[in-house]
C-alpha angles and dihedrals in degrees: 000000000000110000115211133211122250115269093015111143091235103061093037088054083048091054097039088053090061081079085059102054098042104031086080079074088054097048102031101042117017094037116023135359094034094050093049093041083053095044094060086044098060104010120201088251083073099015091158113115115194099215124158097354090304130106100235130177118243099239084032083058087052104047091050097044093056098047083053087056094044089046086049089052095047089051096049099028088077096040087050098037090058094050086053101049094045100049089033098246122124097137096065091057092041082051086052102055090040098055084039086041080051104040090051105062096044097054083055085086081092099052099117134145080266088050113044106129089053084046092054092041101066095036083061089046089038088059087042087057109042087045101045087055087063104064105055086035086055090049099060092066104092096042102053094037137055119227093255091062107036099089097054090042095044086056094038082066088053103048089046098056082044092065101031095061086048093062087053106047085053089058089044097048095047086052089044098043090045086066132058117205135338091004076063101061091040085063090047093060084042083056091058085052100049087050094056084051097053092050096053096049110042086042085077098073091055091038084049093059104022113104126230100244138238114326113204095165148355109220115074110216139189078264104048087052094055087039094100090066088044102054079048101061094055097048095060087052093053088040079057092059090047105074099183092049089047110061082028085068088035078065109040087054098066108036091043085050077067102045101044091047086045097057092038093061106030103104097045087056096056086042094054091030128033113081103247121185095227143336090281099047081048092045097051093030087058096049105041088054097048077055095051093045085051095044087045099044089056081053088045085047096056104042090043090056083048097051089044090058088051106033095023131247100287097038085049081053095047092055094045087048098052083053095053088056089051086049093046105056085038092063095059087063094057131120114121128087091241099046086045093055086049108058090043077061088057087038093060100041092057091028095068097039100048089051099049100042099044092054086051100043085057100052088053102049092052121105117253100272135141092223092080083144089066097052097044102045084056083048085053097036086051088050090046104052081041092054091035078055096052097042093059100039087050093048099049083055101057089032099059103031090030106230129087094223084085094056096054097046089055083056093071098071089062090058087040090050090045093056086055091045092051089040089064093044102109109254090222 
């Protein structure tokens, strides 16, 4: 096992592969072919699921699944985060949720209207998985980068799972527009396994250079388990002693609770929404827009790690989140295939930008420590119980009025409430 130094090219590159390899999950399934392959199994013409004795709506079934997956991963990511710091193995858990992330989807082939508790199932363990790996990915950033170079990295990763699932999805839609019916469903379910594929293959290079992480011991104990609560714990009383890094992540918590919400379900919103002249038109528009919001978000990673080095990171956060209000309360107005095409445009330009420089203001603005694994897994079970809220609250929604309009527009008071939140972040 070779063992790199910090800030060499080749272990950044390594981390920053690692986009590569799991973004497919992000694209294929959360965003694009799984949406659309849902969406012909229960059509919004009988969008009523009987599951577990309830009449859900389809879109209602998914909001509240996920935030089931996102709470499950608040809850372990912490557990699991103290036992690898402290035996100096966070590769192998990031392995873990990776080969689980993999396996998943590719056991999602099954999902089918017989099957849908397994379907369901692995798209649960799928989320878990995809999920789990990023925490302990997010967390080698800072030890394998210096802060100087953490902003451009953090974007490069980006940039690279951007493309990456591009490549993909291209794969998958020829497969899926060569075939009519059920032979294209049948593509659709091939695309989930060619994504776990993907994901298991391309992980390697990053697994090969990674290293372990920082041992501090070999026995794990009742204590060491519990170790992860308990490190978090501490951090939020440092982070209350760190007035800048606490109203940043106050912050943080509640316009990522939007974005995240926002990309989860956004597909879902243009299948059951948008008025599209027939299954093919759906088929390709959808499509065609989830690739423009990828192309555009490498763009929006880019210029947002330029304007950060000009304006600074929290200015640069300010400006995307006053975009994402305009995008918010113009999406309520959609219903047409063009206007549909244009605001995944806007989408991508600010989608791209707010991930990877959240994820690299934080890292700068977090005290020299070796437990970055501590800090980083608070920064992810902040984002989860966000995300767990927005889910829910976005479910209920759709659930009770029955469109998923009024779920976006309520998404706009989050944005408004983190502009407040980063005006009030101390500027030294």
């Amino acid at each position: 096992m070779i063992q790199l130094e910090k800030g060499s090219l080749k272990l950044r590159n390594a981390w920053a592969f690692y986009d590569w390899a799991n973004s497919v999950y992000a694209l294929v399934i959360s965003s694009s072919i799984f949406p659309l392959y849902y969406g012909f199994l229960f059509p919004k013409d009988n969008p009523i699921i009987p599951f577990l004795g309830y009449d859900v709506k389809n879109t209602a079934l998914i909001s509240f699944v996920t935030a089931f997956a996102f709470l499950t991963v608040a809850i372990l990511s912490p557990l699991l985060s103290g036992i690898a710091d402290y035996v100096g193995n966070k590769k192998r858990f990031m392995q873990f949720f990776c080969y689980l992330g993999a396996l998943s989807c590719i056991g999602m082939y099954w999902f089918t209207k017989d099957n849908i508790y397994f379907g369901i199932l692995c798209f649960y363990l799928g989320l878990i998985g995809f999920w789990g790996s990023l925490v302990f990915y997010n967390s080698y950033l800072p030890d394998i980068a210096f802060p100087e170079q953490q902003d451009k990295l953090s974007a490069k990763g980006y940039s690279l799972g951007y493309i990456g699932s591009v490549v993909l999805l291209l794969a998958c839609l020829f497969l899926v527009l060569s075939k009519e019916g059920e032979e294209a469903l049948k593509m659709m379910r091939i695309s989930f396994v060619l994504t776990g594929v993907w994901w298991l293959l391309f992980s390697q290079y990053s697994f090969y250079y990674l290293h372990k992480g920082n041992k501090k011991g070999d026995k794990i104990s009742r204590d060491v388990i519990f170790n992860g609560f308990k490190e978090l714990l501490k951090v939020q009383k440092e982070l209350l002693q760190k007035l800048k890094l606490k109203r940043y992540l106050a912050a943080f918590f509640v316009y990522s609770m939007a974005v995240q919400t926002v990309m989860l379900v956004a597909t879902y919103f243009g299948e059951q929404e948008i008025n599209w002249a027939d299954d093919s038109q759906k088929t390709t528009g959808l499509i065609v827009s989830i690739l423009v919001i990828q192309l555009v978000a490498v763009l929006g990673a880019i210029l947002t790690s330029k304007l950060s080095e000009r304006i600074g990171n929290i200015k640069s956060l300010l400006t995307i989140n006053i975009i994402w209000v305009i995008i918010c309360i113009a999406a309520y107005f959609v219903t047409e295939p063009i206007h549909f095409y244009l605001t995944a445009g806007f989408v991508g330009l600010v989608m791209g930008g707010i991930q990877s420089l959240s994820r690299s203001t934080y890292s700068k603005f977090l005290p020299e420590t070796n437990d970055t694994t501590s800090y980083f897994s608070f920064y992810d079970v902040a984002e989860k119980i966000g995300i767990v809220i927005g889910m829910l609250i976005y479910g209920l929604i759709d659930q009770i009025t029955g469109s998923m309009r009024n779920s976006i527009v309520f998404l706009t008071l989050f944005f408004l409430a983190g502009i407040i939140l980063l005006l009030r972040v101390p500027k030294k």
